[in-house]
mmCIF file of the N, C-alpha and C atoms, coordinates in Angstrom:
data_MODEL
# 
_entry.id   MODEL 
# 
loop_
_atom_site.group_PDB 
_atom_site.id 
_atom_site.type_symbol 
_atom_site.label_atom_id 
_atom_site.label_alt_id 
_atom_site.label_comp_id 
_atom_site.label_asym_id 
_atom_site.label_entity_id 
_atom_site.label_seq_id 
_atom_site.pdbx_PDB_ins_code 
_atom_site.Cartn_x 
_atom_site.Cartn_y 
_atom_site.Cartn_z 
_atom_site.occupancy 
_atom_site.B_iso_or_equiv 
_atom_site.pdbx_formal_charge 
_atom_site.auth_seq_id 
_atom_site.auth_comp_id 
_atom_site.auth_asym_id 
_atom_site.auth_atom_id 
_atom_site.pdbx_PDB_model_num 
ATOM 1   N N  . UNK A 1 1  ? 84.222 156.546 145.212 1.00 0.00 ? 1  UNK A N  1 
ATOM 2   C CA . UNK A 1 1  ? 83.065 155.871 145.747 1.00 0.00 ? 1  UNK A CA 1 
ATOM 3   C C  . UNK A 1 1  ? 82.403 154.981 144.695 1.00 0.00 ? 1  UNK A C  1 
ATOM 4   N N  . UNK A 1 2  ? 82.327 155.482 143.384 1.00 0.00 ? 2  UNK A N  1 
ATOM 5   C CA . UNK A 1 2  ? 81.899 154.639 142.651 1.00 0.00 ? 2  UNK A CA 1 
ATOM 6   C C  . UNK A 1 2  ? 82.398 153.739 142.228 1.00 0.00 ? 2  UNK A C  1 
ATOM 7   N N  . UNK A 1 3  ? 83.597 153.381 142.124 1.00 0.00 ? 3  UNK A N  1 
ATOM 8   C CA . UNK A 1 3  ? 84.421 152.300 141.949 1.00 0.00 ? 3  UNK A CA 1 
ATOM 9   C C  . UNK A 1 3  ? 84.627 150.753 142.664 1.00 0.00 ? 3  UNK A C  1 
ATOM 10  N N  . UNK A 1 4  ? 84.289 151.640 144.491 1.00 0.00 ? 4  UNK A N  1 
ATOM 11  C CA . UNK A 1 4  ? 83.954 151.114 145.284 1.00 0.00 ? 4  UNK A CA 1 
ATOM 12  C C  . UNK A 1 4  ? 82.714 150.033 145.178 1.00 0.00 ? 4  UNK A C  1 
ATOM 13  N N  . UNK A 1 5  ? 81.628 150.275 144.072 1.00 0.00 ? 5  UNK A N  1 
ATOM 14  C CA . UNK A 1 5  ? 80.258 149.931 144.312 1.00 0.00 ? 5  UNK A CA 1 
ATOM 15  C C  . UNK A 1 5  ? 80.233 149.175 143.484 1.00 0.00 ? 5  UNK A C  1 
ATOM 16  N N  . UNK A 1 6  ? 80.876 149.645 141.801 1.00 0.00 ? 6  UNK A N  1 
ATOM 17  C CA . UNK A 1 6  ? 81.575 148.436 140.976 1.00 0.00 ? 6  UNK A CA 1 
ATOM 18  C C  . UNK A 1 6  ? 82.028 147.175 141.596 1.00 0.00 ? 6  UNK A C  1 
ATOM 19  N N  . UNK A 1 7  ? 83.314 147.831 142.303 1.00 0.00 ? 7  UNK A N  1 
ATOM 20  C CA . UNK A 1 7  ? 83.898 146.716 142.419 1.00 0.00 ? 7  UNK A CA 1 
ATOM 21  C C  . UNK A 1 7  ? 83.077 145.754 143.426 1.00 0.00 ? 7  UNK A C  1 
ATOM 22  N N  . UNK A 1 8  ? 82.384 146.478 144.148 1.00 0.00 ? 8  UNK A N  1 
ATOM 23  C CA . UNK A 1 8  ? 81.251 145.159 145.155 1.00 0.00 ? 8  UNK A CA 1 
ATOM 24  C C  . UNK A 1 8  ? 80.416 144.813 144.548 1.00 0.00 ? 8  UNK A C  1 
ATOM 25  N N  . UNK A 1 9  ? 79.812 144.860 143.074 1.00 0.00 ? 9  UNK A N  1 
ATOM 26  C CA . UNK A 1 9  ? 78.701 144.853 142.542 1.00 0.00 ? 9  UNK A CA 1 
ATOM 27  C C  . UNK A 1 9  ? 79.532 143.380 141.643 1.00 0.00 ? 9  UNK A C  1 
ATOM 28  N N  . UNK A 1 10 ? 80.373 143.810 141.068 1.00 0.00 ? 10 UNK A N  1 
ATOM 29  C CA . UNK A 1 10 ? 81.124 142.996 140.280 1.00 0.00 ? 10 UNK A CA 1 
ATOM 30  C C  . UNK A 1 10 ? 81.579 141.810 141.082 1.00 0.00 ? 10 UNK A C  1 
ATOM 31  N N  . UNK A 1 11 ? 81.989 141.794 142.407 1.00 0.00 ? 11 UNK A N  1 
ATOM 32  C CA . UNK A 1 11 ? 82.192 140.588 142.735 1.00 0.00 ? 11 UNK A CA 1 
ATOM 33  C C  . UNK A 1 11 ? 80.900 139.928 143.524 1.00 0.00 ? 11 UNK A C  1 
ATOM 34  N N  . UNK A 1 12 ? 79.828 140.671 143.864 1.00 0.00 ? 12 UNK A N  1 
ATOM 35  C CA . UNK A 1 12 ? 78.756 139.695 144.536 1.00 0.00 ? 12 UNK A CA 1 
ATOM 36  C C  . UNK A 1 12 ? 78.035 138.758 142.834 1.00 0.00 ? 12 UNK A C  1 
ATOM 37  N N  . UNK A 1 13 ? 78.284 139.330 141.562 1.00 0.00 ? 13 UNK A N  1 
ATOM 38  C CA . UNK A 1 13 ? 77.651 138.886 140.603 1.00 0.00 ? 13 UNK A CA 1 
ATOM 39  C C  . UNK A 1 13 ? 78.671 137.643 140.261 1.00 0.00 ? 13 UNK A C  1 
ATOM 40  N N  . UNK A 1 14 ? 79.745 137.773 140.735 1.00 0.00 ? 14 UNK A N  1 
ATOM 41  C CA . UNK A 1 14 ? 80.859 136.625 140.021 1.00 0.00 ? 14 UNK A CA 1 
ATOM 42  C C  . UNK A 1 14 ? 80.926 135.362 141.257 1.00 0.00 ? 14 UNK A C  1 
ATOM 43  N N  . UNK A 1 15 ? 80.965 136.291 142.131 1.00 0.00 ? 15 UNK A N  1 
ATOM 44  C CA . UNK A 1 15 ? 80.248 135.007 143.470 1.00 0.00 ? 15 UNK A CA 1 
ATOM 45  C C  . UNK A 1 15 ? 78.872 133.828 143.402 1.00 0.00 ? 15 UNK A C  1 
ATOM 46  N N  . UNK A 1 16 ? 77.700 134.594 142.600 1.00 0.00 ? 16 UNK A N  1 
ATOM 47  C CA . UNK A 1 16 ? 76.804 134.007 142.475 1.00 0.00 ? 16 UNK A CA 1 
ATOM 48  C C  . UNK A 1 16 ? 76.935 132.970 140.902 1.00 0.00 ? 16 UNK A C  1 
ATOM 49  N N  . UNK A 1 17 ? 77.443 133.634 140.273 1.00 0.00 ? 17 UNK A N  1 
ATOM 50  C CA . UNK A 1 17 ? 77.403 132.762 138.946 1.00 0.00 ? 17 UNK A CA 1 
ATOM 51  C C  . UNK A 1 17 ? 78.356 131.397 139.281 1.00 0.00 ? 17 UNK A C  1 
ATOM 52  N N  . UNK A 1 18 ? 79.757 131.541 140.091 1.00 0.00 ? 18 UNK A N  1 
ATOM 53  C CA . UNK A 1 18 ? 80.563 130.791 140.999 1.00 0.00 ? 18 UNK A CA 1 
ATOM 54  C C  . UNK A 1 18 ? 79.030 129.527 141.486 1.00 0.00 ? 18 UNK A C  1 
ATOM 55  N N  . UNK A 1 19 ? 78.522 129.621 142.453 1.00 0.00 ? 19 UNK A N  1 
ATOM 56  C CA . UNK A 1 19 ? 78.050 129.244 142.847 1.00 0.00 ? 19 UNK A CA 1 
ATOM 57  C C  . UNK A 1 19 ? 76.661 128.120 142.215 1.00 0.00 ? 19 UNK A C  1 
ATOM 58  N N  . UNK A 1 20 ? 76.759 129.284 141.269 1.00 0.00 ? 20 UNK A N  1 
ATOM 59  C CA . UNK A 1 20 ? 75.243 128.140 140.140 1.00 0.00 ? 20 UNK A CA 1 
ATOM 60  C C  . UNK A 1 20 ? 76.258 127.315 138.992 1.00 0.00 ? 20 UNK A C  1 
ATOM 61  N N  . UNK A 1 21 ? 77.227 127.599 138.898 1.00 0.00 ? 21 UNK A N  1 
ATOM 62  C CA . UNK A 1 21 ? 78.015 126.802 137.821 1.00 0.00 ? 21 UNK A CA 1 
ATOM 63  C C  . UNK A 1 21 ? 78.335 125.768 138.731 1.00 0.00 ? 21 UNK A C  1 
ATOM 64  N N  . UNK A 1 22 ? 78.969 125.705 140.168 1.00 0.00 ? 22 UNK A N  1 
ATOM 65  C CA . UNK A 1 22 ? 79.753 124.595 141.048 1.00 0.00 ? 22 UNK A CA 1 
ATOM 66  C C  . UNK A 1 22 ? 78.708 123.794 141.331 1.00 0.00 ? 22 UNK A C  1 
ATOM 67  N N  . UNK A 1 23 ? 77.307 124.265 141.154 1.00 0.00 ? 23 UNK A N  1 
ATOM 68  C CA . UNK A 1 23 ? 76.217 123.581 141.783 1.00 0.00 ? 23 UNK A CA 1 
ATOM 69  C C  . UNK A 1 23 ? 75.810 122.489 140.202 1.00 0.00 ? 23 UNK A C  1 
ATOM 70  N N  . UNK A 1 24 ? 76.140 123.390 139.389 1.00 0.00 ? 24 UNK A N  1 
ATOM 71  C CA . UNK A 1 24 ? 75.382 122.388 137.934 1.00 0.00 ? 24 UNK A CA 1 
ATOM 72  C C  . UNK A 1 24 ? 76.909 122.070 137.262 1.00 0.00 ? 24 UNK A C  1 
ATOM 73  N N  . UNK A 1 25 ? 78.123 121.269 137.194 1.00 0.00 ? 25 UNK A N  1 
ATOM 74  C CA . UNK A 1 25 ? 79.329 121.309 136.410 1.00 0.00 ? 25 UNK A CA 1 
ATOM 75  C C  . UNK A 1 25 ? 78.887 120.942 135.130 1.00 0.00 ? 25 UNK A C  1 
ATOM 76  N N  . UNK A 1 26 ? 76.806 120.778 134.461 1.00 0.00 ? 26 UNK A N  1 
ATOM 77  C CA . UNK A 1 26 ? 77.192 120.609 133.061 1.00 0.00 ? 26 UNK A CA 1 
ATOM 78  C C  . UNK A 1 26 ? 76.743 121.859 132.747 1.00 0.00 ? 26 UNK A C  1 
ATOM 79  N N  . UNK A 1 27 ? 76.388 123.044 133.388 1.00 0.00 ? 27 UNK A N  1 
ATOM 80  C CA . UNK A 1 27 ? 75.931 124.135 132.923 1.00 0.00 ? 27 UNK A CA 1 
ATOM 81  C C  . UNK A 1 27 ? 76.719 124.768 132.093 1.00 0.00 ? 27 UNK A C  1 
ATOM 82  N N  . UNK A 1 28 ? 75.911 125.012 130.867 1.00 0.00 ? 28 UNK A N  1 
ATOM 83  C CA . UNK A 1 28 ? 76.675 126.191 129.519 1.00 0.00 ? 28 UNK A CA 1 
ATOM 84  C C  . UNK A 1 28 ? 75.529 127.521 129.656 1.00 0.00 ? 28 UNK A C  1 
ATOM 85  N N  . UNK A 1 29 ? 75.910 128.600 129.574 1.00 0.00 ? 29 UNK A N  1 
ATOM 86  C CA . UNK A 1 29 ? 75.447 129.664 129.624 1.00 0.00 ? 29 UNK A CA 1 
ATOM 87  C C  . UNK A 1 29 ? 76.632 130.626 128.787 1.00 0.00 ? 29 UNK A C  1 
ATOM 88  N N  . UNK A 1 30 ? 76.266 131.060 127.352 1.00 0.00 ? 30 UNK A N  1 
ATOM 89  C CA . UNK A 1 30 ? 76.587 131.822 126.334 1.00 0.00 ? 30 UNK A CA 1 
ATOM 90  C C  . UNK A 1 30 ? 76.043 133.393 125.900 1.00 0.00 ? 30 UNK A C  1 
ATOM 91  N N  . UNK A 1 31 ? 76.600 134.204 126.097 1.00 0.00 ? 31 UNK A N  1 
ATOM 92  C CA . UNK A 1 31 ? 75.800 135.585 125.588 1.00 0.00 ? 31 UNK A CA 1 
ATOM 93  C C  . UNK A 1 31 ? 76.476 135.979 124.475 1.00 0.00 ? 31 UNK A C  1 
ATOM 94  N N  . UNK A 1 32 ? 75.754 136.266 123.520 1.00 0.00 ? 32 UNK A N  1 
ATOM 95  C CA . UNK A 1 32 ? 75.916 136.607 122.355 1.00 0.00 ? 32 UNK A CA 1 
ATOM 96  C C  . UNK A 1 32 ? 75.910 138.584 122.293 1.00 0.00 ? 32 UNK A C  1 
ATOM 97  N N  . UNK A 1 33 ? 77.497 138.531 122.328 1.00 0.00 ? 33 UNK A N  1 
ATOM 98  C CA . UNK A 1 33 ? 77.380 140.188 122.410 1.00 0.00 ? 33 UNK A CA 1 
ATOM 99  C C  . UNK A 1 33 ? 77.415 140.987 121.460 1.00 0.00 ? 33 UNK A C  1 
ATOM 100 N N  . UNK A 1 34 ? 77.096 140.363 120.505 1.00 0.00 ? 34 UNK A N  1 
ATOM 101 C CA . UNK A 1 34 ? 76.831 141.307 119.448 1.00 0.00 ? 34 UNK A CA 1 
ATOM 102 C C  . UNK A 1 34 ? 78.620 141.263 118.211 1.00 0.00 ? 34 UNK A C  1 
ATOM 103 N N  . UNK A 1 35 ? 78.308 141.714 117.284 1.00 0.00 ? 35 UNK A N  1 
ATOM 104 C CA . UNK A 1 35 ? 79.380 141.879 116.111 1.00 0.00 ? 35 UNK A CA 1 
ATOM 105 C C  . UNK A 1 35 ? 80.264 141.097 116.446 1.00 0.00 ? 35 UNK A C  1 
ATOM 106 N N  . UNK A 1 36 ? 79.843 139.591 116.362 1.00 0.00 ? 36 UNK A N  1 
ATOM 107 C CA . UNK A 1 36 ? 81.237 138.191 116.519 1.00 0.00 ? 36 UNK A CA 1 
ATOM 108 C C  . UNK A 1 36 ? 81.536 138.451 117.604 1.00 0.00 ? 36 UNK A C  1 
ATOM 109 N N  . UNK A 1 37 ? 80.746 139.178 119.116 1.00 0.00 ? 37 UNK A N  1 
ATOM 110 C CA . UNK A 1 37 ? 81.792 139.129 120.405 1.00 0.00 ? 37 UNK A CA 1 
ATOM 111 C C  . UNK A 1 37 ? 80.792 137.826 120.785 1.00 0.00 ? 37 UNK A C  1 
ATOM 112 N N  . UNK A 1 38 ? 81.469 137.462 122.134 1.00 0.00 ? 38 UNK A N  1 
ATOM 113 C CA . UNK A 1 38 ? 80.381 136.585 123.082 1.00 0.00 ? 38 UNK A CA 1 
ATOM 114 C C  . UNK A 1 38 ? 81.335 136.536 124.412 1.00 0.00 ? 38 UNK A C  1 
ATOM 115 N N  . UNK A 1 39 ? 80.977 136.190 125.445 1.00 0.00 ? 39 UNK A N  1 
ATOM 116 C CA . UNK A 1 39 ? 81.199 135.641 126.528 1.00 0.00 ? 39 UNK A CA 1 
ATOM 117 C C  . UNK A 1 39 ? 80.550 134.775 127.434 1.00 0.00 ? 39 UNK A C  1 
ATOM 118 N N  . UNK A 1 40 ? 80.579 133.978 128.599 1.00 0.00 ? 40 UNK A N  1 
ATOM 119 C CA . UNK A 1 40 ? 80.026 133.565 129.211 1.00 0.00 ? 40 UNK A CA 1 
ATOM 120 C C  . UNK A 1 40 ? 80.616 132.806 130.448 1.00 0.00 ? 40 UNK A C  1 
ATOM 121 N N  . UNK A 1 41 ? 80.260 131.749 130.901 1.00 0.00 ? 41 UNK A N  1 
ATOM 122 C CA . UNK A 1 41 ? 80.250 131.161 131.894 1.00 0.00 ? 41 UNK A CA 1 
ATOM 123 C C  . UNK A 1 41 ? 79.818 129.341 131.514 1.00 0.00 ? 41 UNK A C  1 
ATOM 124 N N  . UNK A 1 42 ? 80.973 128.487 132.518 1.00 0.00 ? 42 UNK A N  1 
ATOM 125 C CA . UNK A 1 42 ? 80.577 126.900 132.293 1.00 0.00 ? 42 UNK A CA 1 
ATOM 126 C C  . UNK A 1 42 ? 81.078 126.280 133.419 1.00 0.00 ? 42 UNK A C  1 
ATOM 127 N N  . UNK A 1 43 ? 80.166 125.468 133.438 1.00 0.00 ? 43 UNK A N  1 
ATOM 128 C CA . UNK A 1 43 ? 80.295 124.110 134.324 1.00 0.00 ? 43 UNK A CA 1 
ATOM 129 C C  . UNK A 1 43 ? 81.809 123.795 134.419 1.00 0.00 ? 43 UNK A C  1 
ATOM 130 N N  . UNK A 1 44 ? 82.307 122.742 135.750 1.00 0.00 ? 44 UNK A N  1 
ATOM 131 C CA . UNK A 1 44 ? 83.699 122.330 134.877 1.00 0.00 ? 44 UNK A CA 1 
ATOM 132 C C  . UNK A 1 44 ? 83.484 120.994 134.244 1.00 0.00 ? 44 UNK A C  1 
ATOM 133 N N  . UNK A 1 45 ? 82.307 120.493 134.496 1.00 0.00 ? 45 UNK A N  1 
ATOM 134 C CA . UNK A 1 45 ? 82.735 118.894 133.246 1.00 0.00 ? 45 UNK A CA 1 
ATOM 135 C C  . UNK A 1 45 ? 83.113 119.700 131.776 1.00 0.00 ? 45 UNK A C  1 
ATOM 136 N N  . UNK A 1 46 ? 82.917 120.670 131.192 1.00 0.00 ? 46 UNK A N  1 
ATOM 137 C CA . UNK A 1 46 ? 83.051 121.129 130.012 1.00 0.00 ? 46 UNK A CA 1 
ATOM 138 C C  . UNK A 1 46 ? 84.514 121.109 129.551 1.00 0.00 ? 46 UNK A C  1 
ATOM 139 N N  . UNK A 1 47 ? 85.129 120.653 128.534 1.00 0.00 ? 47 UNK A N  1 
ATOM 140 C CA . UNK A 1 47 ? 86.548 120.698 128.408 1.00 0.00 ? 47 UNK A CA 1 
ATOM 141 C C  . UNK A 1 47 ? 86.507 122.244 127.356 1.00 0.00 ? 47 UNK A C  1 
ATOM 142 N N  . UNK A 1 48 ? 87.490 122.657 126.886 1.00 0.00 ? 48 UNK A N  1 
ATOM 143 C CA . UNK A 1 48 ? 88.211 123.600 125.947 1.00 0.00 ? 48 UNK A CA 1 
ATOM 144 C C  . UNK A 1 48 ? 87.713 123.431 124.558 1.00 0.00 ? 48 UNK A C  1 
ATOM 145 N N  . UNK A 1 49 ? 88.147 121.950 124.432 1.00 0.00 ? 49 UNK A N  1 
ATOM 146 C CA . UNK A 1 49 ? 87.080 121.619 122.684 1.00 0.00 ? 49 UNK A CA 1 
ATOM 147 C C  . UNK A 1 49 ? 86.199 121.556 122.781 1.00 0.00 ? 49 UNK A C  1 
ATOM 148 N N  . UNK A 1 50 ? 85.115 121.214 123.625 1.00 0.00 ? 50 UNK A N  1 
ATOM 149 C CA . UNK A 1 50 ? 83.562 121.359 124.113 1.00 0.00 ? 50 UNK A CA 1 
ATOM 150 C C  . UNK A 1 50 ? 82.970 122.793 124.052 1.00 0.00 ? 50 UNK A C  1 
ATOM 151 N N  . UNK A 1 51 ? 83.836 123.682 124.488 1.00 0.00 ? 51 UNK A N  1 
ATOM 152 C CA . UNK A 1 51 ? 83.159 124.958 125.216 1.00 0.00 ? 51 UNK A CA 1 
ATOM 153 C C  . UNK A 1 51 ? 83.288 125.380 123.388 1.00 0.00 ? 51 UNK A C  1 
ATOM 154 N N  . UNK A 1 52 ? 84.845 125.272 122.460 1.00 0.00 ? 52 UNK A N  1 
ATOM 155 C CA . UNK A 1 52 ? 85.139 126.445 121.533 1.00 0.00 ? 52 UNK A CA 1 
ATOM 156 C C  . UNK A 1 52 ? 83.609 125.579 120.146 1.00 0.00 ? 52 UNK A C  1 
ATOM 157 N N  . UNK A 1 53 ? 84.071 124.516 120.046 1.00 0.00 ? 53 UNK A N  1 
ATOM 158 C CA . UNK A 1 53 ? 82.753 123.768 119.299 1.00 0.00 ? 53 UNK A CA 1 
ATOM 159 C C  . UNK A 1 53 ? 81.167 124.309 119.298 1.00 0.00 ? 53 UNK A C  1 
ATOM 160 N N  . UNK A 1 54 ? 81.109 123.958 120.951 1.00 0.00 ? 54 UNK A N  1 
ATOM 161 C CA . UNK A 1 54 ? 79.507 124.855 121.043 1.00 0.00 ? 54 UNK A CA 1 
ATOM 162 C C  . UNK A 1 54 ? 79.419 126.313 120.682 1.00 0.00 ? 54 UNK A C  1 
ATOM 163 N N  . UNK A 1 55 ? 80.198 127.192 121.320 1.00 0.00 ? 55 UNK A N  1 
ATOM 164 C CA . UNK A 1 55 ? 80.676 128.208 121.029 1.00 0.00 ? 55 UNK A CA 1 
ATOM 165 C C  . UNK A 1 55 ? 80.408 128.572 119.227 1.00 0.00 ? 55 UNK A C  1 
ATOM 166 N N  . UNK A 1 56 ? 81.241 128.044 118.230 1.00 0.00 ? 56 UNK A N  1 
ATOM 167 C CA . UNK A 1 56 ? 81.078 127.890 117.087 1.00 0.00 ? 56 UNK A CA 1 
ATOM 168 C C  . UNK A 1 56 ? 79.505 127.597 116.352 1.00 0.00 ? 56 UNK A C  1 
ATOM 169 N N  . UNK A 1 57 ? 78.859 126.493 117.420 1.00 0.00 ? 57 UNK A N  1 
ATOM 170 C CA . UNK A 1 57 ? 77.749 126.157 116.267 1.00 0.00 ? 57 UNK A CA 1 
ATOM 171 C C  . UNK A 1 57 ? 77.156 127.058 116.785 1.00 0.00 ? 57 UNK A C  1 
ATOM 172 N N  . UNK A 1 58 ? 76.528 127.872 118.123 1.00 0.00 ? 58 UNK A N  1 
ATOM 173 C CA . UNK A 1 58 ? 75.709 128.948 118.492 1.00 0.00 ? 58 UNK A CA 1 
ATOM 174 C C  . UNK A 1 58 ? 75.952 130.622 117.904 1.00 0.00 ? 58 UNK A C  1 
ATOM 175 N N  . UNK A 1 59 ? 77.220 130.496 118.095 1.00 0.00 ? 59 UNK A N  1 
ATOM 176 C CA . UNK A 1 59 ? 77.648 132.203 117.607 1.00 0.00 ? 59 UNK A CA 1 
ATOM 177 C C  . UNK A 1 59 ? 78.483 132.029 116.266 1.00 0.00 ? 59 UNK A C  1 
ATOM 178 N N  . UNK A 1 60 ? 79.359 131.436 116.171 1.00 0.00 ? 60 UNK A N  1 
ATOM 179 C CA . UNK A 1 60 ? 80.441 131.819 114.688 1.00 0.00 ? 60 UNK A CA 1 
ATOM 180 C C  . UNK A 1 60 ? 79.860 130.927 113.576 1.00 0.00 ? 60 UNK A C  1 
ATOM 181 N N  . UNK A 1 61 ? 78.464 130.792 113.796 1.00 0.00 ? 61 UNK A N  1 
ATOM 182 C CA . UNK A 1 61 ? 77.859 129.826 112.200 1.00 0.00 ? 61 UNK A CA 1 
ATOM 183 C C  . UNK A 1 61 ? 78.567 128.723 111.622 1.00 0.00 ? 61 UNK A C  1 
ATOM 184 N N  . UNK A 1 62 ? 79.277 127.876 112.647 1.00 0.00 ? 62 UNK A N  1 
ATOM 185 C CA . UNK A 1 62 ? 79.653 126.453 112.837 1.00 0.00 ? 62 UNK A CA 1 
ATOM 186 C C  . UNK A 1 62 ? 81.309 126.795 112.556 1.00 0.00 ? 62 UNK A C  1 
ATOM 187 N N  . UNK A 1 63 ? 81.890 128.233 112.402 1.00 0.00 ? 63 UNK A N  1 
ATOM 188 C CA . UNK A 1 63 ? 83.434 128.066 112.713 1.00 0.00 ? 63 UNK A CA 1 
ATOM 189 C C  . UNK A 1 63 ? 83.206 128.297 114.018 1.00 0.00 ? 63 UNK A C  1 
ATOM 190 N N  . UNK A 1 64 ? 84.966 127.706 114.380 1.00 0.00 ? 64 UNK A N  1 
ATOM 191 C CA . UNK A 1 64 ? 85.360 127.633 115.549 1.00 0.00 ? 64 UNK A CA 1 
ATOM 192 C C  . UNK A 1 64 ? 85.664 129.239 115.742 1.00 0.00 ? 64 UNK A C  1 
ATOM 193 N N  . UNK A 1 65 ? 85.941 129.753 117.085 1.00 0.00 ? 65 UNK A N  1 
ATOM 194 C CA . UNK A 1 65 ? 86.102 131.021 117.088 1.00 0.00 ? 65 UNK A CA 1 
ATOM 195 C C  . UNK A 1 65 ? 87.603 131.955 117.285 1.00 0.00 ? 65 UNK A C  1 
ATOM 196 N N  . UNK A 1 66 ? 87.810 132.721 116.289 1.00 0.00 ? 66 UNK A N  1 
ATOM 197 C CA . UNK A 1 66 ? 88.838 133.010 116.281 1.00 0.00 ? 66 UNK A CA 1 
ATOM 198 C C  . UNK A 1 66 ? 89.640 133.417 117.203 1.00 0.00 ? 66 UNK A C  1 
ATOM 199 N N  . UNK A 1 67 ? 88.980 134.117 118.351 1.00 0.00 ? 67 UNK A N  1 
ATOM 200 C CA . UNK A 1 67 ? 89.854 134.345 119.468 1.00 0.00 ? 67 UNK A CA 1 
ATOM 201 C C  . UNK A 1 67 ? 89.055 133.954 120.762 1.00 0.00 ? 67 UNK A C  1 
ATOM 202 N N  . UNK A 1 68 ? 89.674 133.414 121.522 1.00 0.00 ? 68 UNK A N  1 
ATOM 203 C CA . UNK A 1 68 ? 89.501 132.708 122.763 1.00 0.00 ? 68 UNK A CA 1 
ATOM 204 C C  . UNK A 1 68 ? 89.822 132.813 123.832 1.00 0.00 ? 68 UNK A C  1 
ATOM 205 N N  . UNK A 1 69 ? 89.281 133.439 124.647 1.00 0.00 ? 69 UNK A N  1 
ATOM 206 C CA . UNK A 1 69 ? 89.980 133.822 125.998 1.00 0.00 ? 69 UNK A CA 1 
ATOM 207 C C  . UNK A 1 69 ? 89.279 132.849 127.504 1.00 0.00 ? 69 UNK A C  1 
ATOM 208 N N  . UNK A 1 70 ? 89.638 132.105 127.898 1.00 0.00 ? 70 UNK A N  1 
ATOM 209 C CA . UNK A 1 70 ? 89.122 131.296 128.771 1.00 0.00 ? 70 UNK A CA 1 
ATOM 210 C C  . UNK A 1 70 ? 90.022 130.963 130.017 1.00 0.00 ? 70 UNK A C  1 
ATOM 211 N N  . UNK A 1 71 ? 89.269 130.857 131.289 1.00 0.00 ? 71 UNK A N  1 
ATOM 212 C CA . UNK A 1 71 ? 89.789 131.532 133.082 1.00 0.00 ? 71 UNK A CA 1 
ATOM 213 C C  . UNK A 1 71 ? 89.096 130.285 133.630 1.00 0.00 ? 71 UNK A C  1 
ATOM 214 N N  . UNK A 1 72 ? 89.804 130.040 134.187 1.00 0.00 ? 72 UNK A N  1 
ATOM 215 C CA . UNK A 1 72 ? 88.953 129.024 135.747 1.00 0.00 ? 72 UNK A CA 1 
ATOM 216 C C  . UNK A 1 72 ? 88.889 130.030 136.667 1.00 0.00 ? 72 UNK A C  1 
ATOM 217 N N  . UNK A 1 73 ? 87.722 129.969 137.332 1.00 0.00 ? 73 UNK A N  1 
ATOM 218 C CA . UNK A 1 73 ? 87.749 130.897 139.022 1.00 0.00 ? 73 UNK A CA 1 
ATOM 219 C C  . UNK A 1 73 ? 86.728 129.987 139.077 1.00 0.00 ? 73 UNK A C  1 
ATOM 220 N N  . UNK A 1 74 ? 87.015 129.823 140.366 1.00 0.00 ? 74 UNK A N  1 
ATOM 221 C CA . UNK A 1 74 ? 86.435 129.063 142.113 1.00 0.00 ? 74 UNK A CA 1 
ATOM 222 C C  . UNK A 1 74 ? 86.038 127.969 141.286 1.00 0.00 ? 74 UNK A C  1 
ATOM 223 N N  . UNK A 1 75 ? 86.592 127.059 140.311 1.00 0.00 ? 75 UNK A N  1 
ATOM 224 C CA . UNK A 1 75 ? 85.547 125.782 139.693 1.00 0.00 ? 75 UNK A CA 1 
ATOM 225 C C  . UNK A 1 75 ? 85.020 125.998 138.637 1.00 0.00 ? 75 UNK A C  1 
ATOM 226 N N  . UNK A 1 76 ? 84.889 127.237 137.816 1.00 0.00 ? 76 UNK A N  1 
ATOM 227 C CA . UNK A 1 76 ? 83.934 126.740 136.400 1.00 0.00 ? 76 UNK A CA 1 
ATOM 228 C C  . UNK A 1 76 ? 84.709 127.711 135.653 1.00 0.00 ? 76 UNK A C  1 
ATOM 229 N N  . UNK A 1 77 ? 84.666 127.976 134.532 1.00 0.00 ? 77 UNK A N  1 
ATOM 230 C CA . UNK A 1 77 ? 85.195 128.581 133.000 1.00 0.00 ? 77 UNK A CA 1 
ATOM 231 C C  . UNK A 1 77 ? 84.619 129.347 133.563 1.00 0.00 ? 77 UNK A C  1 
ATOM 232 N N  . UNK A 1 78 ? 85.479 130.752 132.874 1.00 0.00 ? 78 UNK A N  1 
ATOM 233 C CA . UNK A 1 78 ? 84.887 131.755 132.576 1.00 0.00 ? 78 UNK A CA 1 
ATOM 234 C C  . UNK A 1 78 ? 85.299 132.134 130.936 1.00 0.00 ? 78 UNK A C  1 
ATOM 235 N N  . UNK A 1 79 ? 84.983 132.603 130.160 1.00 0.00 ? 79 UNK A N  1 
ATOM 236 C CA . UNK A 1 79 ? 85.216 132.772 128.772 1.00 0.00 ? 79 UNK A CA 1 
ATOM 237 C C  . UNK A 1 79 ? 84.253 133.986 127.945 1.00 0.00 ? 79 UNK A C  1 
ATOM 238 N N  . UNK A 1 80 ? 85.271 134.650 127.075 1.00 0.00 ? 80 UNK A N  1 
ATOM 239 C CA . UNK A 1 80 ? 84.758 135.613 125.892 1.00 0.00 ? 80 UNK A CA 1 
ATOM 240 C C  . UNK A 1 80 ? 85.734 135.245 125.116 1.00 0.00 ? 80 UNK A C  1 
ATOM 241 N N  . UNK A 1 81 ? 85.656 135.940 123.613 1.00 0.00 ? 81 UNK A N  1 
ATOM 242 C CA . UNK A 1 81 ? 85.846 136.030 122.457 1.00 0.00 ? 81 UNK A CA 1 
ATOM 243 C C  . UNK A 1 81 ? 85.215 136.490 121.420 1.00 0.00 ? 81 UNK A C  1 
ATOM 244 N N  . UNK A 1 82 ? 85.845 136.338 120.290 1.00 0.00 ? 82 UNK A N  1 
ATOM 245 C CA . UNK A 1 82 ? 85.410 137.164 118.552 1.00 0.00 ? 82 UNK A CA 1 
ATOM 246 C C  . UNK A 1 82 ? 85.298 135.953 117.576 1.00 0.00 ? 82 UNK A C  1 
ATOM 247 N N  . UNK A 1 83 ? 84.664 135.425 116.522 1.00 0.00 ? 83 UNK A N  1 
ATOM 248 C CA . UNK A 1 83 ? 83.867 134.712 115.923 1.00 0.00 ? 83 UNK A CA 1 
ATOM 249 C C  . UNK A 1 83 ? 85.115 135.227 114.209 1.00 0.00 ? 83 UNK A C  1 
# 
């Protein structure tokens, strides 16, 4: 049952972020998770060198970031990584 509630919880939150990224394609939204992690969410005007650059000057103290994991769903980036 609880998995169940995850998993509906997890996709009404990925539905909505879907939805505010397709609505803004220059939106950047970055969370800084602590010890060189981060993840987040982007617009699609954003390219790959755009996202890892910003990425760098906000979280990895102007390096680029060492590991990079980045998804399209429904229209915008999705992305985490380590600094």
């Amino acid at each position: 049952m609880k998995t169940t509630i995850r998993s509906a919880s997890l996709a009404c939150a990925l539905a909505l972020i879907a939805g505010a990224a397709a609505a803004n394609p220059n939106k950047l939204d970055i969370d800084n998770d602590g010890g060189g992690q981060f993840s987040g969410h982007a617009g699609s005007n954003w390219t790959e060198d755009q996202l890892r650059a910003q990425i760098g000057a906000q979280i990895c103290g102007g390096a680029l970031p060492r590991q990079f994991d980045l998804r399209i769903l429904s229209g915008y980036w999705l992305f985490s990584g380590s600094c």
